[in-house]
Structures are given as structure tokens and as C-alpha cells.
N, C-alpha and C positions, 0 to 999 in steps of 0.2 A: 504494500500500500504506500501510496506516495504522502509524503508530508504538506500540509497547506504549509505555502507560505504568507506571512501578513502582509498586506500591500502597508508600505507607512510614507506619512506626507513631512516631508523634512521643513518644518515650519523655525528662520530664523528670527529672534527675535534681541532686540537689546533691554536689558535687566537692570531697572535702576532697585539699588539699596536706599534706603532711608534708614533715619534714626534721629527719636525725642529724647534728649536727655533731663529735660525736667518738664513739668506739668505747665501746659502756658498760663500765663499771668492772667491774662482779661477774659472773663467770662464769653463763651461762644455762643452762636445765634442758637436760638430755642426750634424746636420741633413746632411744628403749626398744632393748634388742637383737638383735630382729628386726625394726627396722629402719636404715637405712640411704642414703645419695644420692649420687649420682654423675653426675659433668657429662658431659652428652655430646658425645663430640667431634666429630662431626658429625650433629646433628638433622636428619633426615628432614624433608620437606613431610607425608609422612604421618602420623609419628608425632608432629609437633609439633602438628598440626591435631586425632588424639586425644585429646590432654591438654588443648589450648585449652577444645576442642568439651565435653569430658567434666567437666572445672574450672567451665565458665562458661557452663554449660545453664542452670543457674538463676538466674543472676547476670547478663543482658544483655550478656554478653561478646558481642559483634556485629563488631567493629573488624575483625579478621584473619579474621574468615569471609567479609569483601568481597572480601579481597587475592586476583590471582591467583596460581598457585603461584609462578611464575619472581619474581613482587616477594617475595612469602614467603620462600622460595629464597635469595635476596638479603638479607633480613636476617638469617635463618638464618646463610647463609656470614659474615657478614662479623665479622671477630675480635675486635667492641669487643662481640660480644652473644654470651651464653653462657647454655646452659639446663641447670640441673639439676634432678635429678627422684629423687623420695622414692621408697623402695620398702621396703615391709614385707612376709614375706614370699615375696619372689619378687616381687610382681605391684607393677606402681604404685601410688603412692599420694595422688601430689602432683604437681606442679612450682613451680620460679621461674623468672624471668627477670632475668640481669643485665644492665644497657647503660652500656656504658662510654663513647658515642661521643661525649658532651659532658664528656669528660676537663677536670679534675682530679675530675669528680664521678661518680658511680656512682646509676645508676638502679636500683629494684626495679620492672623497669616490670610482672611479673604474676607472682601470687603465689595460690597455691591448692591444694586439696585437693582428690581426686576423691572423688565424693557418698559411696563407704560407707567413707571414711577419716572423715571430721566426725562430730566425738565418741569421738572414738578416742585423745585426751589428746595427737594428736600436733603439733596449731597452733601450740601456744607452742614448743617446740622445734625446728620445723621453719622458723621464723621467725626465732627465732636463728640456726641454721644460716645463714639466707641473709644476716642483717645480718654474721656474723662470716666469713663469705663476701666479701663485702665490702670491710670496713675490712681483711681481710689482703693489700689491693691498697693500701690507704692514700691514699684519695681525699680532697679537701677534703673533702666531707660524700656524705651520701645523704639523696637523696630517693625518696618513694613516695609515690599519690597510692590515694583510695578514694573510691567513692561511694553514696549511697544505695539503690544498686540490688544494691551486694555484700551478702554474709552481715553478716547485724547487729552478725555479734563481729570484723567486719575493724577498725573504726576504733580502739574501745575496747582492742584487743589491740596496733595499732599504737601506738598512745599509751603502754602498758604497756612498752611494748618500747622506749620511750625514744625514739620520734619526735616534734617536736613541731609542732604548728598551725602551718600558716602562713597560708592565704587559704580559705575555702570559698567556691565559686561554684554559682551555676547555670546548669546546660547543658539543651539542648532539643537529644537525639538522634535523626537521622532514620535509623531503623532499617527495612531491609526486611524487609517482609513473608514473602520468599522462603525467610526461611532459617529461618521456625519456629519462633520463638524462645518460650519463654513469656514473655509482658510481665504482671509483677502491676498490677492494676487503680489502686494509690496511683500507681504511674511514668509512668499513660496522662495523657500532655498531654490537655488537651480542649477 
């Protein structure tokens, strides 16, 4: 029997790092009052796989579409990673993700908006939510990282929000074909 091979889309992308090293000074723009976020205390395989999938269709989010559930599952469970998720409304509107597992520091390891929330004034205040999220654990610092392939106003808004440059790289991601993903034609390695 012959082996499948996997077709994969070599998607390049440039990697910027960021990093807060202390809590900003002046109070950030507020959440409008319908809406609202709340950490869930235990995320679903399924329902954390909606918001990834639904956040990062257009953005190459590919990473945890690989995972099987039980590894999913596993970081889901495990108490240094916490998800909270925007809701306006009633319905979602958003998520982050915190990880704490390389204590003293606090990751923002994903951070997004679901498609008919963008432009909806809620970015910048939902982003502070999650920095002030955060620093009220009082970690050395935070980091969050972005790349070419996220929404254009990820970096420029990170920066705004008082994180700052640390290294940009480039990455050549081997992305499966399997999972459908739209690859903009600037990201296709060639």
C-alpha cells in the first residue's frame, strides 16, 4: 500500500515579538455596555476550536487546527492557560488567551475578534481588557507576538497599547492543505 502524502502550502510570514514590562499608567478606553467578557472556567475542545477557527479564518491561524483534541484538551485543562471571550450582545464577539506557564511572565498567546465584530470600535478596549487582565496577576512583564499574516491593525495597535519591539523574524510555515485555509497570495512562499 502506498503512503499518502500531505500536500503543504509553505506560507512565509514575518514574526514580530513584543513585550510590557510594567502595567500602563493611564486608564484604557472602556468596553461599550453591551458589551462584556468572561473567563471560562472550563473551555470546551469544541467551543474553543469555534472561536480559534472563526478568529483566525483569515489570518492563517493553522497551529491548533493540527492538534488532536485530547492534546487540545490538555492545554485547555491545564490552570496556567485561561480563555476569555468578549461578548456583545449575547453572542461572541472575540477571545484571548492567557498563559501563564512560563511564570513570572504572562503570555497573550491569541488575541482576536470574530469577522462581524472588526470595526465595531471594540479592538482597542478589548485589548486592554486583556493587558489589564494580566498585570492584575503581576507578572514580570508580558509578552505577545504578531505576524504578517494577522489583521494589518494587530501590530500598530499592539504598539499603541504600550508593547514594545523586541526581534522580528522570518518564519516559513508549513501549512496543510487539508484544512482550507485561505493563504493571501503576498504569504505564498515560492
Amino acid at each position: 500500500m502506498g503512503r499518502l502524502v500531505e500536500t503543504i502550502i509553505p506560507v512565509a510570514v514575518d514574526v514580530t515579538f513584543l513585550r510590557m514590562d510594567r502595567r500602563p499608567a493611564e486608564p484604557g478606553p472602556a468596553l461599550p455596555p453591551d458589551a462584556s467578557v468572561a473567563r471560562v472556567g472550563r473551555c470546551s475542545v469544541g467551543f474553543y476550536r469555534y472561536l480559534y477557527h472563526t478568529v483566525g479564518q483569515d489570518y492563517v491561524w493553522w497551529l491548533r487546527r493540527t492538534l488532536p483534541d485530547a492534546e487540545l484538551a490538555a492545554i485547555l485543562g491545564d490552570r496556567g492557560v485561561s480563555i476569555h471571550v468578549l461578548y456583545r450582545d449575547g453572542e461572541p464577539a472575540g477571545f484571548y488567551e492567557l498563559d501563564r506557564r512560563n511564570r513570572p511572565h504572562i503570555n497573550l498567546s491569541y488575541f482576536g475578534l470574530l469577522p462581524h465584530a472588526i470595526g465595531q470600535g471594540l479592538g482597542r478596549a478589548f485589548l486592554r481588557h486583556a493587558i489589564d487582565a494580566a498585570w492584575a496577576e503581576l507578572p514580570r512583564g508580558l509578552t505577545v507576538n504578531t505576524c504578517t499574516a494577522d489583521h494589518p491593525r494587530a501590530l500598530p495597535n499592539y504598539m499603541a497599547a504600550g508593547f514594545a519591539w523586541l526581534r522580528t523574524v522570518r518564519e516559513v510555515w508549513q501549512v496543510p492543505a487539508r484544512l482550507g485555509l485561505p493563504i493571501p497570495d503576498r504569504l505564498r512562499q515560492r
